[in-house]
Structure formats: C-alpha cells, structure tokens
C-alpha positions as CSV (number, residue, x, y, z in Angstrom):
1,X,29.3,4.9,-19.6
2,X,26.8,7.8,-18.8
3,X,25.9,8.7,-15.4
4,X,22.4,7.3,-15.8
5,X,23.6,4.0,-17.6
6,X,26.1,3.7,-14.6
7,X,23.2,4.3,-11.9
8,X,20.8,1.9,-14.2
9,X,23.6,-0.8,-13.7
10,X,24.0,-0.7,-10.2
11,X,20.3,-0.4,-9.7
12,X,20.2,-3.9,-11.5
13,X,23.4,-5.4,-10.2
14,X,23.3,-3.6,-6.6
15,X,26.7,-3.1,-4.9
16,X,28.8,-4.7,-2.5
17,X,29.6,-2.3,0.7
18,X,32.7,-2.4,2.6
19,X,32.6,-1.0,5.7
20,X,29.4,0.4,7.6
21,X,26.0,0.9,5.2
22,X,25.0,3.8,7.1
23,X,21.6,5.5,6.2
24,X,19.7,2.2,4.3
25,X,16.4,0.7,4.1
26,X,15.8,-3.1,5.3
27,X,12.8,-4.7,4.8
28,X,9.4,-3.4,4.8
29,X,7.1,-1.8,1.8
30,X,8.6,0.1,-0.8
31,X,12.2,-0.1,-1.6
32,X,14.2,-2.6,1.0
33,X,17.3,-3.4,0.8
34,X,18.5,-0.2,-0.1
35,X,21.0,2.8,-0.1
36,X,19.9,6.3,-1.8
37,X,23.1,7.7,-3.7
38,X,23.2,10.3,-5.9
39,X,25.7,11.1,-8.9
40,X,25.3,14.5,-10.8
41,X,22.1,15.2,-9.6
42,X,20.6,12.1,-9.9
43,X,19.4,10.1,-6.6
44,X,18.6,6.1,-7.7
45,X,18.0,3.4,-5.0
46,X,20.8,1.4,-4.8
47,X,20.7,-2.4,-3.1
48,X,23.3,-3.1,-0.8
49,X,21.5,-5.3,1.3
50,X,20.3,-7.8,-0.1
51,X,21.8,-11.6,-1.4
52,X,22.1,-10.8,-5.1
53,X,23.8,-7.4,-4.5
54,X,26.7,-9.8,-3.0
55,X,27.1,-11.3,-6.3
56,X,28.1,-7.6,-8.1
57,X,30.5,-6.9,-9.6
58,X,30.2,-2.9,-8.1
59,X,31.6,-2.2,-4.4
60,X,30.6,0.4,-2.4
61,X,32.9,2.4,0.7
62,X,32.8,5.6,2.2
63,X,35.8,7.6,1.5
64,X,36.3,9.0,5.9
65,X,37.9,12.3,4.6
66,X,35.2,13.0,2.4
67,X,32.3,11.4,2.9
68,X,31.5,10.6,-0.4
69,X,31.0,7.3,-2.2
70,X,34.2,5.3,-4.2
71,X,32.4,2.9,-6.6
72,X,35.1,0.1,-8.2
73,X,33.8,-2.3,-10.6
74,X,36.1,-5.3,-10.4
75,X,38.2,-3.4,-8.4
76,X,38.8,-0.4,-10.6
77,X,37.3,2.9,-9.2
78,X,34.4,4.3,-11.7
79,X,32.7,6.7,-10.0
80,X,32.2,8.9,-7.0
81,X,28.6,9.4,-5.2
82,X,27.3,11.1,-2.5
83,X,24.7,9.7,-0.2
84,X,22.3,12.1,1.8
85,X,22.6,12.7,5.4
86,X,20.6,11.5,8.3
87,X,17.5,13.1,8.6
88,X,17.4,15.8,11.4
89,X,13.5,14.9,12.1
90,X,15.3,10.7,12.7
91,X,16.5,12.2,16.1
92,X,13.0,13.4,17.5
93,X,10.4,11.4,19.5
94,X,6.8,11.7,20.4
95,X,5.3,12.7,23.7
96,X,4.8,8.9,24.2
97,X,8.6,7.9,23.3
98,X,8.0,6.5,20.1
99,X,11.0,7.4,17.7
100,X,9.7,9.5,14.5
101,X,11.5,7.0,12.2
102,X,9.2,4.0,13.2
103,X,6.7,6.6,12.0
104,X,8.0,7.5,8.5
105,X,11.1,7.5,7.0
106,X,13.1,8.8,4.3
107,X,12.9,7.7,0.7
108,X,15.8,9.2,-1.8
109,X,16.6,12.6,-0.5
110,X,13.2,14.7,0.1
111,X,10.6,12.0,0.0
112,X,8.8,11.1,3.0
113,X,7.0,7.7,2.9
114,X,5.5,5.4,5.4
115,X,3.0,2.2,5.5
116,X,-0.1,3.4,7.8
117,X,-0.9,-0.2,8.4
118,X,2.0,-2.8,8.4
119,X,-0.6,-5.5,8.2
120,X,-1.8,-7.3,5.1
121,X,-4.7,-9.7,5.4
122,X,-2.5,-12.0,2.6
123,X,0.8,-12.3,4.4
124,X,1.0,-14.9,6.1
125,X,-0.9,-17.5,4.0
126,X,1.6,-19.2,1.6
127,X,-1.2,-19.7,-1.0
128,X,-2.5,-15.8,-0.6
129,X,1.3,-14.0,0.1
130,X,2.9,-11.7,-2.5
131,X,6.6,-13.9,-2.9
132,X,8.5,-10.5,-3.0
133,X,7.1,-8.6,0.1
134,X,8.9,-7.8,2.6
135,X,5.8,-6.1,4.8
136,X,6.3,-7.3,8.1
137,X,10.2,-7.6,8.0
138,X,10.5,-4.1,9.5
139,X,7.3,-5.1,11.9
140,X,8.9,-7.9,13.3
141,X,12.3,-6.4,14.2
142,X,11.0,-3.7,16.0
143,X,11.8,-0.7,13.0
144,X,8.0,-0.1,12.6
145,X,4.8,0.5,14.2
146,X,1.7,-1.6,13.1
147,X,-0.2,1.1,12.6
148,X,0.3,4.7,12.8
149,X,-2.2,6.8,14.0
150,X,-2.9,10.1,11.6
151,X,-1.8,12.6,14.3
152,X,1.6,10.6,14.7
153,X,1.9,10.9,10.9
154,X,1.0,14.6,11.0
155,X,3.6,15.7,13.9
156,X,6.4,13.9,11.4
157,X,5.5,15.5,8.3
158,X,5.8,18.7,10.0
159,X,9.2,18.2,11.3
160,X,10.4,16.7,8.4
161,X,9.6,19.5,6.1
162,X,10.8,21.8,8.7
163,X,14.3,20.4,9.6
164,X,14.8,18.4,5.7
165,X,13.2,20.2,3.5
166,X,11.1,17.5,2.8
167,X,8.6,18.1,-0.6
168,X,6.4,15.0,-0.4
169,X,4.8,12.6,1.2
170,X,3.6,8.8,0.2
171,X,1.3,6.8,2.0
172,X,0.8,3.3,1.4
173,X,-0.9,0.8,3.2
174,X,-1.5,-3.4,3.7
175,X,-4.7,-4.5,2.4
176,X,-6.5,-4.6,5.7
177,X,-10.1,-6.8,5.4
178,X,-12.5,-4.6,4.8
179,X,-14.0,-3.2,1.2
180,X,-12.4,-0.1,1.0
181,X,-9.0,-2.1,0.9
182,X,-7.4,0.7,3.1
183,X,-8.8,4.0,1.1
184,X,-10.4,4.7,4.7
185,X,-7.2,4.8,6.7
186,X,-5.1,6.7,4.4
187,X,-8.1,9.0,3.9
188,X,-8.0,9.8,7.7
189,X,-4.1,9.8,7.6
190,X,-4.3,12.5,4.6
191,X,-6.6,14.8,6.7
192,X,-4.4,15.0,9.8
193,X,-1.2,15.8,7.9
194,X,-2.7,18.4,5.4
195,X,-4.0,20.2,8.1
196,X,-0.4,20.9,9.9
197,X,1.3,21.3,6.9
198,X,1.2,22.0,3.4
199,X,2.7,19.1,1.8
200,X,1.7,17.1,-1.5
201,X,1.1,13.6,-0.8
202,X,0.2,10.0,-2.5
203,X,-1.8,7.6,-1.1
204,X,-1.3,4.1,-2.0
205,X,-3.9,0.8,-1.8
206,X,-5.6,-1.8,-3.7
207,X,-8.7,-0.5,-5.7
208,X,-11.6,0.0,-3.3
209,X,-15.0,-1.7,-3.7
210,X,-16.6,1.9,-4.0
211,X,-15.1,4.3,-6.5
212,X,-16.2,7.3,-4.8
213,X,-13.2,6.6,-2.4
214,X,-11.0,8.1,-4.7
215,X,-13.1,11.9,-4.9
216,X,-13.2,11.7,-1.0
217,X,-9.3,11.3,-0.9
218,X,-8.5,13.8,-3.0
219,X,-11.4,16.0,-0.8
220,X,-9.3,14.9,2.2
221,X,-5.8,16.5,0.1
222,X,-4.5,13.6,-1.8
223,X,-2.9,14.9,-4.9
224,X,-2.4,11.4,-6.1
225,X,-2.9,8.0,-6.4
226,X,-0.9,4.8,-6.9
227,X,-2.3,1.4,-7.6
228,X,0.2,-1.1,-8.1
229,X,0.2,-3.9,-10.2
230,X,3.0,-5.4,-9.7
231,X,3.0,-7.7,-12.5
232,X,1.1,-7.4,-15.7
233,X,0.1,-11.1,-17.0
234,X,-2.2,-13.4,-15.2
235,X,0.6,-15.8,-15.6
236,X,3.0,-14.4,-13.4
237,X,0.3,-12.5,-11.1
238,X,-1.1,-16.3,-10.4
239,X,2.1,-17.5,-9.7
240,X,3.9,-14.5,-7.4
241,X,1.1,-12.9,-6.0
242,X,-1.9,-15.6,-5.8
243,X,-4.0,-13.9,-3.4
244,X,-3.7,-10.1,-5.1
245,X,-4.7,-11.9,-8.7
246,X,-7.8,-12.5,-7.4
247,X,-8.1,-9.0,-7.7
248,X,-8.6,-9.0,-11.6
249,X,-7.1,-6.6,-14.3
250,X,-10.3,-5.8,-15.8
251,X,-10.8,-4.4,-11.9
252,X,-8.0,-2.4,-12.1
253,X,-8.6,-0.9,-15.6
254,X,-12.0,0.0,-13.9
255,X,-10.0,1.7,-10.7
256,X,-7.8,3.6,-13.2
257,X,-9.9,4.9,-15.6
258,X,-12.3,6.2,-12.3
259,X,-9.2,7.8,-10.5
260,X,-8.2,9.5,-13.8
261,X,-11.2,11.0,-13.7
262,X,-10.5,12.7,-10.2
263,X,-7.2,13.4,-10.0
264,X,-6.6,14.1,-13.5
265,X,-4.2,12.5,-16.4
266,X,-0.1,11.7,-14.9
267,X,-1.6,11.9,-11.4
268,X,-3.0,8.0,-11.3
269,X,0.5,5.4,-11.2
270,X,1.2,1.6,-11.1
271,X,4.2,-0.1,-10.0
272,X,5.6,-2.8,-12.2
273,X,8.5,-4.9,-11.3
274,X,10.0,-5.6,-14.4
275,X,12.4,-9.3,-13.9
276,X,9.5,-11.8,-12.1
277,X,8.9,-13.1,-15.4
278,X,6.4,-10.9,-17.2
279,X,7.9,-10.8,-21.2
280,X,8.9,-7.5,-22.2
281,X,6.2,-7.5,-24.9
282,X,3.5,-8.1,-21.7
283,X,5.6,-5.3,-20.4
284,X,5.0,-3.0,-23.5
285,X,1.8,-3.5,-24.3
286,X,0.7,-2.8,-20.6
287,X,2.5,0.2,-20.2
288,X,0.9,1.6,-23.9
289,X,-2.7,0.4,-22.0
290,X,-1.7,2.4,-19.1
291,X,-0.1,5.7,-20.8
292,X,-3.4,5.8,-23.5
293,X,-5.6,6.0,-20.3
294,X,-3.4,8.6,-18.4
295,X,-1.9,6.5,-15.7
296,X,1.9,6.0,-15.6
297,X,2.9,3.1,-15.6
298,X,6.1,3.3,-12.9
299,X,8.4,0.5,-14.7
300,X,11.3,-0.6,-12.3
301,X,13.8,-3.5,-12.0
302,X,12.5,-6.2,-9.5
303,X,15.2,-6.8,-6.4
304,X,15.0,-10.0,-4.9
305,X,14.6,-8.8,-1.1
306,X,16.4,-10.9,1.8
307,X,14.3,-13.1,3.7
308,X,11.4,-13.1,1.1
309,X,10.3,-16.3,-1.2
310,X,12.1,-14.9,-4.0
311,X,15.5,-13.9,-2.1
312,X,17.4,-16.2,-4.8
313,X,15.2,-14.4,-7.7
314,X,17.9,-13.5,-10.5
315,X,17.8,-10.1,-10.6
316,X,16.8,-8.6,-14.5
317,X,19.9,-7.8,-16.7
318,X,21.2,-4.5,-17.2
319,X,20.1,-4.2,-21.1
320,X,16.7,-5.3,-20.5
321,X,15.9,-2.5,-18.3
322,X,17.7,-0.2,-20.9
323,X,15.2,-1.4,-23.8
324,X,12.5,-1.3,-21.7
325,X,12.9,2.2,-20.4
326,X,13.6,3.4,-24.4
327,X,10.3,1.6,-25.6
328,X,8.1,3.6,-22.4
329,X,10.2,6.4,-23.1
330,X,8.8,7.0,-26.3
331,X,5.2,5.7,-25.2
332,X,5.4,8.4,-22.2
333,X,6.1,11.4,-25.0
334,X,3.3,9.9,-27.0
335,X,0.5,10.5,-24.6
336,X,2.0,13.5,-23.1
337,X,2.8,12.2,-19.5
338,X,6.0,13.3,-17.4
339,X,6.8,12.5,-14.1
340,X,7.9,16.4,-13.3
341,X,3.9,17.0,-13.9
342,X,2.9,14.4,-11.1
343,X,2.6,16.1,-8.1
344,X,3.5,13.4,-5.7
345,X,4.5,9.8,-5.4
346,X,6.4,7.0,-6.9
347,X,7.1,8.8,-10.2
348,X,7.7,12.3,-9.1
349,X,10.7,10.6,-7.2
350,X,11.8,8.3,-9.9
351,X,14.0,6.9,-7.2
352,X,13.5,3.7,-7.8
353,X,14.0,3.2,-11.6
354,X,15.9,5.1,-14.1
355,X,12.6,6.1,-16.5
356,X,12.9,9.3,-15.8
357,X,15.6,9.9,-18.1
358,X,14.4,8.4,-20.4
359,X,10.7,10.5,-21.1
C-alpha cells in the first residue's frame, strides 16, 4: 500500500489512539475530531476522536523515545508518522487574558483557521440545523470565543507567522441573520489582519444577497473564496441540512460564477462531504459542473463528528473515496485547475482529503 492509499484509509477508517491524543481538534467548524499526521511529506486529517474511529481497524500511539507515530493495523505495525508540534503562538495571550487558541488555531501543519462568529442562526432549530455540524461544540466547552473581534484575529496571525511559520489563513463564519450571510464580518476581519501582516487568506460564508460582496473582499485582501455545498442533490441537502437547502443550487451557481469573475478561475471552492448519501454519479457530475466553471470542487470523506445528529453515520468506504478522487482527478486536469495554483484555503491545504494526489 502507497503512502497516500495508507493516509486515504485512515482518513476513512480513522484510528484508535492509545495513550494521550495530544495536539487534536474537537468539535467546532472545519475538521473535528481530528489529529494532523504526516507520512513522507504528506499531512492528512486523521479522526481519532470520534465514535466510528473506535471501530478501526488502525491504532495510533506515540513511540516516548521518538516521538513519532507507530500505526498497527490489526495489531501489525504498518507505518510510522510524525505529528506537528504545539504551536509556539498556543502559549500567548491577549492584553485582556484571552488565550490565542480560542482565537485561531492550527489546521495541518502551517494553516491557520478560525470561525469569526461561532453562531449560526440555523443551529439550534432541529428542522433548520445542518445534522453534521459541530459549531457550537467548541462554544459550549469553553475552547472558543463567540465572536472574535478583527484586531484579536490580527495580533494571532502575526504571531503565528512569526513563531510557526504559518503560510495561510482561513476564515469561516456561521450564517449570522443578516443579507450578507457573514461577507461583512469576514470583510472587516480580512482588513485588520492584512494590515499587520502579509499573509494570504480565505474567507468562508454562504452566498451573500449582493454579489458585489465578493469584489469588496478581495478589496479588503481576500485571495479566495470558499462556498460550501456540502452535499450536491436536493435529496440529501433536504434531508441533512434542511435549513441551508433553502438556499437553492441555482443560487449557488449564480454565487460561483460571480466570485470567479473576481477572484479568478481555481481561486473560488466548495466543500463536499462525500458518504451522507449523495451517489457518486451526483458526485461526478457536480464536480464536472463545478471544474467547467472554475471553482474546485474540494471532495472529502464525510466523518461522523461526536455529539452531532449523525455521530452513528457509517463512515464512506475506502474504495469509494479512491474512485472518486480518480474520476475528479482526471476532471481537475481537464479544466486546468490545481490546488498548488489556489492561493489560500481548503484546497491549497488538501488536509482534509487525499485529492491532491490525485490531480
């Protein structure tokens, strides 16, 4: 088994850890559940903390002379990982005592990312909630601020590039209740970082009422954009995410085709969580939508997050991910995107899926 089919696996199956996790992400936006582990150069998110990761047949422990990662599958050592460090920046605090890492954190092993508003006006309603988010896990236990204020973001970014070499930033938000759908906040947030330091940076939000959001936020220093579908048939968005399928495909095909217009072909993304149910012909034919018009369509495997409505989820197989990635592969070469041309965001990290090797 390559190294990428190895990581691919484990991304679907997660691991079992023995011992203390360490450096991990529970809860919140973006990937939960999750350890950052790297094997020849390669850092994937690996889930370690979730239920389904329980059920692998990949275990994970921290080898105390080395400090590297022993995978075993059923016991039998495969491979050995390394996991990245503790941010420097995690130790610092504002003037006001808040800790930076309820301001941002680490995603991978250079990525900076943080939700600017940990509120979304669909969570709590059981008939308007996403089933997968996990949004105000890391609210609730006290990991997160609500909302971080633009200078608070700034002061991290700077120390983060400074003491970890950080390279780039994401921004996402919760769809707060106004028109913009959050463009406003992370337009603000941009501002205040890019003028302390020179760092590229995605912002992250539903599709604004007005289009001309997205020239102001690249004004502002956005170098991309991201908006996420999630899933890709009514079908499943009706059933998972009631309150977000109200927001209609044709809306977002509108969105996409305006953002590529500003920031440019390979700089406008989507999210898909491939494994809530979507066919992998919905999958394909999205994805071809999406790469025709110049927006890359981010394809990863969906993990069931503890404490969600789909914590019991089965988690997509191995081989489906693998045919997957092949068919977008190909679709990616055809219309000439890469995510090593994306300047920022989801796909420049490609920690969360294995597509990248597959371009």
């Amino acid at each position: 088994m390559s190294a990428i089919e190895l990581l691919s696996d484990l991304q679907c199956n997660g691991m079992k850890w023995e011992g203390e996790v360490g450096l991990s992400r529970k809860g919140g936006a973006g990937p939960s559940d999750h350890k950052a582990m790297t094997l020849d150069g390669q850092t994937l998110m690996i889930p370690v903390l979730n239920l389904a990761s329980q059920d692998s047949p990949y275990t994970g422990k921290t080898d105390p002379l080395t400090g590297k990662v022993i995978v075993s599958k059923n016991q039998i050592p495969v491979a050995t990982l390394s996991a990245p460090a503790r941010p420097k920046f995690y130790d610092l605090v504002t003037a006001d005592g808040i800790p930076y890492d309820q301001i941002a954190t680490l995603h991978s092993h250079d990525v900076l990312a943080t939700t600017v508003l940990q509120h979304c006006i669909r969570m709590n309603g059981k008939t308007t909630a996403c089933q997968f988010c996990s949004i105000d896990q890391s609210l609730k236990s006290g990991r997160a601020l609500i909302r971080k204020r633009p200078d608070q973001l700034a002061e991290v970014a700077k120390a983060a590039v400074e003491l970890d070499g950080v390279t780039q930033m994401v921004l996402t938000t919760g769809t707060p209740n106004t028109p913009d759908r959050g463009a406003e906040i992370l337009y603000d947030s941009v501002k205040a970082i890019r003028a302390q330091v020179d760092l590229p940076i995605q912002v992250q939000c539903e599709p604004p009422n007005d289009f001309a959001w997205f020239q102001k936020l690249k004004d502002a220093g956005a170098v991309s954009i991201g908006m996420h579908l999630e899933a890709v048939s009514d079908r499943v968005r009706q059933q998972i995410m009631p309150g977000k399928a109200e927001v209609s495909l044709d809306v977002y095909f509108a969105a996409f085709d305006a953002a590529v217009k500003v920031f440019g072909r390979g700089q406008v993304s989507t999210y898909i969580l491939a494994g809530l149910g979507d066919t992998q012909q919905e999958i394909i034919e999205m994805t071809e939508n999406l790469a025709k018009r110049g927006v890359y369509p981010f394809v990863v495997p969906f993990v069931p997050i503890q404490g969600t409505a789909l914590e019991h989820h089965p988690k997509p197989d191995p081989a489906f991910m693998q045919s997957l990635y092949t068919q977008i592969g190909s679709q990616l070469r055809q219309y000439g995107l890469n995510s090593q041309d994306t300047q920022a965001g989801c796909a420049k990290c490609g920690a969360c899926s294995s597509l990248k090797a597959y371009e």
